[in-house]
C-alpha positions as CSV (number, residue, x, y, z in Angstrom):
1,X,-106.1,-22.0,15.3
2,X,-109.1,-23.0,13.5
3,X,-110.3,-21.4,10.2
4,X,-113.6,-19.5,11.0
5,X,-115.4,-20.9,7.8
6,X,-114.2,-24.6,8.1
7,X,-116.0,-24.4,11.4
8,X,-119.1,-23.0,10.1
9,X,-119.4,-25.5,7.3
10,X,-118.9,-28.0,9.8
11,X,-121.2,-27.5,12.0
12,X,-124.0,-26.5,9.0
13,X,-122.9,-29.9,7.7
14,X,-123.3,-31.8,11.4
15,X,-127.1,-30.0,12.3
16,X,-128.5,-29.6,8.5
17,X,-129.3,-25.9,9.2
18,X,-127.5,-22.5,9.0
19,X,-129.7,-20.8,12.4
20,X,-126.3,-22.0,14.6
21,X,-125.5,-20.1,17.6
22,X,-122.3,-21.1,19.2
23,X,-120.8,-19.1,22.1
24,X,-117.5,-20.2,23.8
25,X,-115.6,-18.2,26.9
26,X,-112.2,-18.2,26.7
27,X,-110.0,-17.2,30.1
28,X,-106.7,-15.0,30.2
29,X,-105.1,-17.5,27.7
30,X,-107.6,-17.9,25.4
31,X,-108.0,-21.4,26.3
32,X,-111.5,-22.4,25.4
33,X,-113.7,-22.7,29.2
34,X,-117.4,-23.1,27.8
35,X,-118.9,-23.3,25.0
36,X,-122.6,-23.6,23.7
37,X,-124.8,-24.7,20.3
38,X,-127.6,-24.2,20.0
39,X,-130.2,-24.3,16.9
40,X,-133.6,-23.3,15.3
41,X,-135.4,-26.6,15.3
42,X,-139.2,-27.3,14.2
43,X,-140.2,-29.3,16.9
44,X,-143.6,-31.5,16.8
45,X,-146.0,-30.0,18.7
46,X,-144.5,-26.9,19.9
47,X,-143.7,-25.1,16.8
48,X,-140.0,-23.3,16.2
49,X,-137.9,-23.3,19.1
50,X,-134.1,-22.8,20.1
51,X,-132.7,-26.1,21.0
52,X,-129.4,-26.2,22.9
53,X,-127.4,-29.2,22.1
54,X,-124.1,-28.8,23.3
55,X,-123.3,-26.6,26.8
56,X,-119.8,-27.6,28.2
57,X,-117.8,-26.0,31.0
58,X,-115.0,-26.8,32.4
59,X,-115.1,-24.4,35.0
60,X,-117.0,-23.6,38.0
61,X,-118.2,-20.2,37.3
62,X,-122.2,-19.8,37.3
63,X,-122.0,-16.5,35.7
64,X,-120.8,-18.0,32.8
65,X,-124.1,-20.2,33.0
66,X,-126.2,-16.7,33.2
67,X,-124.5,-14.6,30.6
68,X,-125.0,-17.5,28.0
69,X,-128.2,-18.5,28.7
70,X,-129.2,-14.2,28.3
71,X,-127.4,-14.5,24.8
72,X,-129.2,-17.7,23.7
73,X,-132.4,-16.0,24.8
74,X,-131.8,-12.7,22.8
75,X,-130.8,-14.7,19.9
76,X,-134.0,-16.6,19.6
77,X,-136.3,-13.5,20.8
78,X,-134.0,-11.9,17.3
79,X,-135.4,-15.3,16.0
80,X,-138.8,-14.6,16.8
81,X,-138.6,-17.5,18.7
82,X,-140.5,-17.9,22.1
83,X,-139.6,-21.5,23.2
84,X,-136.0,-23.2,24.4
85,X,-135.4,-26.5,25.2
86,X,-132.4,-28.2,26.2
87,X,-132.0,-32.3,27.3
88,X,-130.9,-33.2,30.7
89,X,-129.6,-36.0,30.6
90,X,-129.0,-36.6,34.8
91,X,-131.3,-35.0,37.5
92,X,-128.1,-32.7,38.9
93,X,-128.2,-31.0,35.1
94,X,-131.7,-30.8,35.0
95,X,-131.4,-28.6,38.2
96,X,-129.0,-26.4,36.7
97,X,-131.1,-25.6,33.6
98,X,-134.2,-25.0,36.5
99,X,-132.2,-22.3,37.8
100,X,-131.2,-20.8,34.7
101,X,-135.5,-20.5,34.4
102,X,-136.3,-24.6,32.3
103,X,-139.0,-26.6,34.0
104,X,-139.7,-30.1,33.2
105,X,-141.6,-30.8,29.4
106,X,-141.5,-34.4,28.4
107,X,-139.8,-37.2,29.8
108,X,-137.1,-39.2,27.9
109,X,-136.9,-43.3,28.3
110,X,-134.3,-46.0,27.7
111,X,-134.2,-49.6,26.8
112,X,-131.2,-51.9,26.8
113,X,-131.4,-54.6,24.5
């Protein structure tokens, strides 16, 4: 069981800001099946916007994928934020968050050196 508060100061610790949303399903024995963070980020160019930076399942159930992605959104619109943005990091995750409503913004590059 984890303490409540030592999670919270955790994750204020890890991201630097208090405007945390964290959702996690849980199935009949409260085994942990998905989780999301998200956070109120600053973001050059676009203003304040709702970042995702964690969503995990370990489960194939897509309405888990809908009913989290309506809570993130009515958090931020409580936020008064109008923009999310998430990172997809391979082109079969980046058409998941396209049919949860994301289209493509910027494009990320890599270097080995």
């Amino acid at each position: 069981d984890t303490d409540p508060i030592w999670l919270r100061n955790q994750l204020v610790s890890a991201y630097g800001t208090n405007y945390l949303h964290l959702l996690a399903a849980v199935d009949s024995d409260n085994t942990i099946v998905a989780h999301t963070v998200s956070y109120y980020q600053n973001y050059p160019g676009l203003g304040n916007t709702a970042l995702i930076l964690q969503d995990e399942q370990s489960v194939d159930e897509s309405r888990l994928q809908t009913v989290g992605m309506d809570l993130i959104k009515d958090w931020a619109k409580r936020l008064g934020l109008k923009i999310i943005l998430s990172e997809a990091m391979t082109r079969s995750r980046a058409r998941l968050f396209q049919k949860l409503g994301f289209h493509e913004h910027r494009i990320m590059m890599r270097m080995d050196i």
